[in-house]
PDB file of N, CA, C and O in Angstrom:
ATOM      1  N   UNK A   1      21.738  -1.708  -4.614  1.00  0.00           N
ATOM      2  CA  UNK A   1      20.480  -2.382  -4.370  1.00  0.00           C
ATOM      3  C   UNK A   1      19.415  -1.758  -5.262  1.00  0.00           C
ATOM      4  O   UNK A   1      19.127  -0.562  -5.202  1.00  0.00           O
ATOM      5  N   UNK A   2      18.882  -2.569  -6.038  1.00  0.00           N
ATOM      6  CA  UNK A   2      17.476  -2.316  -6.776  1.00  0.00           C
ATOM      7  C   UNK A   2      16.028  -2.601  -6.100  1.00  0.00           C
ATOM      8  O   UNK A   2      15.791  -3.752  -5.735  1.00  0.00           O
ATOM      9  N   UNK A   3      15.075  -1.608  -5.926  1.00  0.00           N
ATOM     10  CA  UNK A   3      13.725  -2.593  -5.326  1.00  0.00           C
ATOM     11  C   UNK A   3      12.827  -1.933  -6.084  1.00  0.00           C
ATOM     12  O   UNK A   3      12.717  -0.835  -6.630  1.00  0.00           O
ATOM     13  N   UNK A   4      12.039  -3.232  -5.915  1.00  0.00           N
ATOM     14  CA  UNK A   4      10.499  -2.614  -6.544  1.00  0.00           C
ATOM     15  C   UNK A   4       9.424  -3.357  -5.814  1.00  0.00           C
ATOM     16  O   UNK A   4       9.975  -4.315  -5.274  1.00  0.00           O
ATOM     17  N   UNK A   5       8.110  -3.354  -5.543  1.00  0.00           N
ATOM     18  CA  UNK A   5       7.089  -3.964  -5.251  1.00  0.00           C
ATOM     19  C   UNK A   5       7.688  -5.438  -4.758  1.00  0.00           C
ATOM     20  O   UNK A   5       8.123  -6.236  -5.589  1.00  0.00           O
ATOM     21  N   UNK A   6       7.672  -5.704  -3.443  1.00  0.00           N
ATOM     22  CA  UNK A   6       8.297  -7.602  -3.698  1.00  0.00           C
ATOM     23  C   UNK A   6       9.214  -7.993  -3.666  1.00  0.00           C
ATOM     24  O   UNK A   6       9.394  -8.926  -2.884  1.00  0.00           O
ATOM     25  N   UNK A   7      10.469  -7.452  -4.596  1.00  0.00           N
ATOM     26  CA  UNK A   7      11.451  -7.741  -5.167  1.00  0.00           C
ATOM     27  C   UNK A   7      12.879  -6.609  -4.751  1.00  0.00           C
ATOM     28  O   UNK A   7      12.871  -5.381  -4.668  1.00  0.00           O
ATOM     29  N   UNK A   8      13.739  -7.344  -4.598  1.00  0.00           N
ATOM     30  CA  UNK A   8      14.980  -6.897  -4.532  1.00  0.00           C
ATOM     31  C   UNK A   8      16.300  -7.179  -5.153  1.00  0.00           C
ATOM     32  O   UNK A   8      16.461  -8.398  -5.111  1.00  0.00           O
ATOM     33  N   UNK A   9      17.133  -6.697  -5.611  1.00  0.00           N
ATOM     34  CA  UNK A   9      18.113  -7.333  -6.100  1.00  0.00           C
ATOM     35  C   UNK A   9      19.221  -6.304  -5.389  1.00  0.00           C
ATOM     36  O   UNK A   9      18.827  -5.177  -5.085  1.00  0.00           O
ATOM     37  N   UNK A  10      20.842  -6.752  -5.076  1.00  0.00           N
ATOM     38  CA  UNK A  10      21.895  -6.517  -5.009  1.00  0.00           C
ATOM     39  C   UNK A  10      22.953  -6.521  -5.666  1.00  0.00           C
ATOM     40  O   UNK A  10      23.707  -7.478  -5.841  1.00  0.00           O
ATOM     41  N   UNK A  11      23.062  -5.367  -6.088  1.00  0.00           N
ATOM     42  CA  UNK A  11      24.251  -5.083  -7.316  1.00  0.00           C
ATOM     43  C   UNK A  11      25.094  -5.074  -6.501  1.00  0.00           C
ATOM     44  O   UNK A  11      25.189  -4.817  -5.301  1.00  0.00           O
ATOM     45  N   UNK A  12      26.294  -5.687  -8.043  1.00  0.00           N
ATOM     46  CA  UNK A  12      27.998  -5.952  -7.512  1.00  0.00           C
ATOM     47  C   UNK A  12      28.370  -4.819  -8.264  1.00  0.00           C
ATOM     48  O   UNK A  12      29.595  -4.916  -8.342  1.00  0.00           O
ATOM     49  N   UNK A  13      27.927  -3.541  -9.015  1.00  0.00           N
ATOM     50  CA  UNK A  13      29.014  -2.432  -9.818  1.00  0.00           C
ATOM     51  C   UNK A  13      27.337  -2.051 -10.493  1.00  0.00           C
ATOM     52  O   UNK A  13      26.298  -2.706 -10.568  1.00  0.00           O
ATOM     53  N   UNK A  14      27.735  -0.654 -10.904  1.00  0.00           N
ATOM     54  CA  UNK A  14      27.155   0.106 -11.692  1.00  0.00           C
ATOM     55  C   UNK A  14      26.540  -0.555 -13.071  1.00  0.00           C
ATOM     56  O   UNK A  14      25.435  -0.327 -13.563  1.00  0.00           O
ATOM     57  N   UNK A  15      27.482  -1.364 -13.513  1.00  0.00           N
ATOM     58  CA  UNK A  15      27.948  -1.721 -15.135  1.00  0.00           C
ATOM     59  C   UNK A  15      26.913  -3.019 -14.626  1.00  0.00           C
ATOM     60  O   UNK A  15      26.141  -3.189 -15.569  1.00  0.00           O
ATOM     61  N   UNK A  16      26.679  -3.713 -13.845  1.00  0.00           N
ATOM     62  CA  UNK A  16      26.093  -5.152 -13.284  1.00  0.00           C
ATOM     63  C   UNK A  16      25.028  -5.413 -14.423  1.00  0.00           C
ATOM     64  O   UNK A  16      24.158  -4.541 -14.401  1.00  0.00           O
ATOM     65  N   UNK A  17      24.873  -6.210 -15.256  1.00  0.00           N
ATOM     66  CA  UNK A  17      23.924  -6.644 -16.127  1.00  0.00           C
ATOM     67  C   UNK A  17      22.883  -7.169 -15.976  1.00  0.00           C
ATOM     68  O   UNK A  17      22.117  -7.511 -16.876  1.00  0.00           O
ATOM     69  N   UNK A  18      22.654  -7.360 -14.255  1.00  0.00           N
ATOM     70  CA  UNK A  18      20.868  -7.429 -14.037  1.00  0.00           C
ATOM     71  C   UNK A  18      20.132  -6.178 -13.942  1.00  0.00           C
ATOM     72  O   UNK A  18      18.910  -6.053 -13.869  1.00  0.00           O
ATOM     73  N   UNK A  19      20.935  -5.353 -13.952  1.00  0.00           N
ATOM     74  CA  UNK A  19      20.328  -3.690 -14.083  1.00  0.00           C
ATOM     75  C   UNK A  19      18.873  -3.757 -15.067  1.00  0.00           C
ATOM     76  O   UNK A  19      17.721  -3.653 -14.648  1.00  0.00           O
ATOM     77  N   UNK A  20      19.302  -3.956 -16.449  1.00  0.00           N
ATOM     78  CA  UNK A  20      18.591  -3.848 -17.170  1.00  0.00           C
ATOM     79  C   UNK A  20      17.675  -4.706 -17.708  1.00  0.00           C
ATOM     80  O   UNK A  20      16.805  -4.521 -18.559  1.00  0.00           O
ATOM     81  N   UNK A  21      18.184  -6.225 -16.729  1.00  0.00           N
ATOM     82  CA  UNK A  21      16.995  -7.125 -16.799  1.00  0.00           C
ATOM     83  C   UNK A  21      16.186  -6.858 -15.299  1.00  0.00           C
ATOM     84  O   UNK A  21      15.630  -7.921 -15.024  1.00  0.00           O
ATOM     85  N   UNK A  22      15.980  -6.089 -14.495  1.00  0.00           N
ATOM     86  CA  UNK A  22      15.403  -5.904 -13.298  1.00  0.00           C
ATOM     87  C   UNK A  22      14.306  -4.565 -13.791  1.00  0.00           C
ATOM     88  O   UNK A  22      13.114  -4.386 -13.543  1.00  0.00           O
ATOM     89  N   UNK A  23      15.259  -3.786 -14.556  1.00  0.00           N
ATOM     90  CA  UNK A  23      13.729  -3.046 -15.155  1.00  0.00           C
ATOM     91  C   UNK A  23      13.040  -3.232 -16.239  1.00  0.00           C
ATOM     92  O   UNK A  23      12.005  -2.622 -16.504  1.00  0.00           O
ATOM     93  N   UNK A  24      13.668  -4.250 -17.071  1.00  0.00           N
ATOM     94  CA  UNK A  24      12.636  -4.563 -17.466  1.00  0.00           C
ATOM     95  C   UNK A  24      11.400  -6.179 -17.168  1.00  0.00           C
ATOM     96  O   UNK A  24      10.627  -6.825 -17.875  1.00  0.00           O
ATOM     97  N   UNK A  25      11.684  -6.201 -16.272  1.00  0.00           N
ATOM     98  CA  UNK A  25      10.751  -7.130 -15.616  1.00  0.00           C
ATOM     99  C   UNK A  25       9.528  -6.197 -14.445  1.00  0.00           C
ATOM    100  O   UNK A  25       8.336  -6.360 -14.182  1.00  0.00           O
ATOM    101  N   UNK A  26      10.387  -5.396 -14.073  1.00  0.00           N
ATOM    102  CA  UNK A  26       9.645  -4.866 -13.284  1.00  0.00           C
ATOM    103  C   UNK A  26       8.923  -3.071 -13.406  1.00  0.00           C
ATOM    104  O   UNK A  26       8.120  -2.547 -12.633  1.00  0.00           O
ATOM    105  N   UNK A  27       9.539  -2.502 -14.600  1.00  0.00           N
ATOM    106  CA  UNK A  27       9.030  -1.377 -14.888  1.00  0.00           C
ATOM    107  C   UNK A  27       7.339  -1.451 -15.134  1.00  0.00           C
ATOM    108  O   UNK A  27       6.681  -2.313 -15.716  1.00  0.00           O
ATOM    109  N   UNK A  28       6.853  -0.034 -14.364  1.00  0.00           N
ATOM    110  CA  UNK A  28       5.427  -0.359 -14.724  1.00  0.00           C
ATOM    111  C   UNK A  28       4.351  -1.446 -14.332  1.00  0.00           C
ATOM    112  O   UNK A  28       3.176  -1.420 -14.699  1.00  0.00           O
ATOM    113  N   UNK A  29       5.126  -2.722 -13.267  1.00  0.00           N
ATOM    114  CA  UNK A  29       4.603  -4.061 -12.919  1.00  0.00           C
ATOM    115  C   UNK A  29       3.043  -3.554 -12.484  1.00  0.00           C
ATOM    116  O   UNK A  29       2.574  -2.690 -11.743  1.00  0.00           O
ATOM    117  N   UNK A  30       2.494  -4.668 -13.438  1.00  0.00           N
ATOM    118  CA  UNK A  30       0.886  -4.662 -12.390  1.00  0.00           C
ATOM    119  C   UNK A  30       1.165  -4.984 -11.463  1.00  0.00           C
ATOM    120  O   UNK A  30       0.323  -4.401 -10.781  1.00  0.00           O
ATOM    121  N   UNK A  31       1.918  -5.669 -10.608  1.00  0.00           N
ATOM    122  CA  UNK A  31       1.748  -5.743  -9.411  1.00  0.00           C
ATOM    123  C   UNK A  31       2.388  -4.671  -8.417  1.00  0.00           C
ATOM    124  O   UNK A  31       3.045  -4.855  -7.393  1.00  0.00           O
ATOM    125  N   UNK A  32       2.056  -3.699  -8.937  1.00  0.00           N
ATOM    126  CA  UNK A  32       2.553  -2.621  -7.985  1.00  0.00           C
ATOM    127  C   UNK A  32       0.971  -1.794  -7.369  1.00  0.00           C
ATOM    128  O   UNK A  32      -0.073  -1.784  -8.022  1.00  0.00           O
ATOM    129  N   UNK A  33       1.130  -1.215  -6.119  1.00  0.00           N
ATOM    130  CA  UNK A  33      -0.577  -0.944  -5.270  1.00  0.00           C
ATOM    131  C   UNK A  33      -0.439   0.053  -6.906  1.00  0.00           C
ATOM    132  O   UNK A  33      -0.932  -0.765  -7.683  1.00  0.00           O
ATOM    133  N   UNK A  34      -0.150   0.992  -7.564  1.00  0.00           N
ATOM    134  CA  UNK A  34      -0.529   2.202  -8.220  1.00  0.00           C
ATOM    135  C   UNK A  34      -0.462   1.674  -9.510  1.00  0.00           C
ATOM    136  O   UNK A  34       0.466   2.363  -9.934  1.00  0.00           O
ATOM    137  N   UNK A  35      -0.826   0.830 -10.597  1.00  0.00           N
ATOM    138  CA  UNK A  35       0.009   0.084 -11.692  1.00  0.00           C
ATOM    139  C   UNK A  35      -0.202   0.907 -12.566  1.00  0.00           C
ATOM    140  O   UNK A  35      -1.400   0.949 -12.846  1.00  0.00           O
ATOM    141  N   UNK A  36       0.659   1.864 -13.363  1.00  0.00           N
ATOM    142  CA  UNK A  36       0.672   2.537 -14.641  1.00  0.00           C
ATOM    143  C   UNK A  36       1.009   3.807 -14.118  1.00  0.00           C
ATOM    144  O   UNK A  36       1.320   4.642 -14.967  1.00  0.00           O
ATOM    145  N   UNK A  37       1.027   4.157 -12.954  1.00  0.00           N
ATOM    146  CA  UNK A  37       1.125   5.106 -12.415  1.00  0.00           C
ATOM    147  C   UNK A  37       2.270   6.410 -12.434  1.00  0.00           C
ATOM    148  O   UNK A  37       3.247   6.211 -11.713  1.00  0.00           O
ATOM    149  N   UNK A  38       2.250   7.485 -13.050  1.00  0.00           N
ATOM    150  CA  UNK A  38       3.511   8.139 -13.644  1.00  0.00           C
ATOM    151  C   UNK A  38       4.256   8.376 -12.172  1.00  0.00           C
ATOM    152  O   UNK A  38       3.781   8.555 -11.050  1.00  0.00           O
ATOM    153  N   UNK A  39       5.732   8.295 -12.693  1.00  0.00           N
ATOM    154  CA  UNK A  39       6.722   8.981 -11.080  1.00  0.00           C
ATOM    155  C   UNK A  39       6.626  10.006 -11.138  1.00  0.00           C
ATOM    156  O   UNK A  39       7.637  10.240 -11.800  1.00  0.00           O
ATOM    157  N   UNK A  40       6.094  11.132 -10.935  1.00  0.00           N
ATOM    158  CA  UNK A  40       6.248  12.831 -11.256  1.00  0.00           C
ATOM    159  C   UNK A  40       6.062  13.151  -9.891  1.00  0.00           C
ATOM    160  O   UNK A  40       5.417  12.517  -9.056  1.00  0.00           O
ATOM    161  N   UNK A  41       6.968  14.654  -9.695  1.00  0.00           N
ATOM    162  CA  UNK A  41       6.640  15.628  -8.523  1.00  0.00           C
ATOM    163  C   UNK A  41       7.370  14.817  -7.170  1.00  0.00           C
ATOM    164  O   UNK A  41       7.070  14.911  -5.980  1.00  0.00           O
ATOM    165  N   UNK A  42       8.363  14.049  -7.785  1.00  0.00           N
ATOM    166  CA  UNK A  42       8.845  13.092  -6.360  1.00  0.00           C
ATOM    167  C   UNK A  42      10.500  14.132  -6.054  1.00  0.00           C
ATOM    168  O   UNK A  42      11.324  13.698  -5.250  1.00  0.00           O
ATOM    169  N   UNK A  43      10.674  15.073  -6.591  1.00  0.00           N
ATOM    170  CA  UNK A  43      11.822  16.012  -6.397  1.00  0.00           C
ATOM    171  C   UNK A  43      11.264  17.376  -6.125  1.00  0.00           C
ATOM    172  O   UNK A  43      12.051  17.777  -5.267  1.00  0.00           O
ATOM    173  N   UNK A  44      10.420  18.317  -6.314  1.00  0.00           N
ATOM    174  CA  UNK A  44       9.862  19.048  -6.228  1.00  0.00           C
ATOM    175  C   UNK A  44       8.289  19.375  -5.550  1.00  0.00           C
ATOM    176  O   UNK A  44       7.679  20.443  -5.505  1.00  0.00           O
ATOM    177  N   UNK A  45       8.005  18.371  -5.180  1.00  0.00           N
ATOM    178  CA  UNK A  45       6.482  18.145  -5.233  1.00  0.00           C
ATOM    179  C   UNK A  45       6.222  18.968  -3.659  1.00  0.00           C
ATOM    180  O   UNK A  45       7.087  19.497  -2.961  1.00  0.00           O
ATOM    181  N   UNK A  46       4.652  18.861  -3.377  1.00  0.00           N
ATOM    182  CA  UNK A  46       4.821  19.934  -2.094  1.00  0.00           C
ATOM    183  C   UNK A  46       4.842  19.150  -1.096  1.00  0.00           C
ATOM    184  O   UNK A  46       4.206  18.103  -1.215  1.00  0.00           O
ATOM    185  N   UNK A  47       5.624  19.432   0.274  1.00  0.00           N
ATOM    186  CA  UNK A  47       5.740  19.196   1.559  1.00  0.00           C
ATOM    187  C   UNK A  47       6.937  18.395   1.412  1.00  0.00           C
ATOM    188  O   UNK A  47       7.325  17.807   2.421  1.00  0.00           O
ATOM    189  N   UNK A  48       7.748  18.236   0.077  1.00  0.00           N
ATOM    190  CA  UNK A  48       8.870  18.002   0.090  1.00  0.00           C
ATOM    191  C   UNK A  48      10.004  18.046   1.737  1.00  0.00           C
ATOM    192  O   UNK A  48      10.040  19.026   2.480  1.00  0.00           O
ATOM    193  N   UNK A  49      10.449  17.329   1.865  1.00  0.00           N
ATOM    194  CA  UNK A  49      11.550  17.792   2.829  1.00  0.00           C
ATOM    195  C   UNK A  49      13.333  17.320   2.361  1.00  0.00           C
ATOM    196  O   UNK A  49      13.768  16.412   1.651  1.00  0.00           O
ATOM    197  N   UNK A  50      13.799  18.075   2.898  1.00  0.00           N
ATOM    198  CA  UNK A  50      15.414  18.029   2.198  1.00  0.00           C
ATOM    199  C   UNK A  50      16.024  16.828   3.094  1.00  0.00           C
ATOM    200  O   UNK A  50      17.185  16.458   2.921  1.00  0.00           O
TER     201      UNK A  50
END
């Protein structure tokens, strides 16, 4: 399963060739609440929990 803002898709395999049409439709989307917004500190960041 892929999601972003809205949108979902369900992969059949790793190799699935909407992979790479799902990010690029949706990488970076203005329609996301944060638009341009870097992913950082989402593995390390503080109050992390395991």
């Amino acid at each position: 399963m892929m999601s972003a803002w809205g949108a979902q898709v369900g992969l059949d395999s790793p190799d699935d060739e909407r992979i790479g049409l799902f990010v690029s439709k949706y990488w970076q989307s203005p329609d996301a609440p944060e638009p341009g917004a870097a992913c950082t500190g989402g593995v390390d960041a503080p109050g992390r929990t395991a």
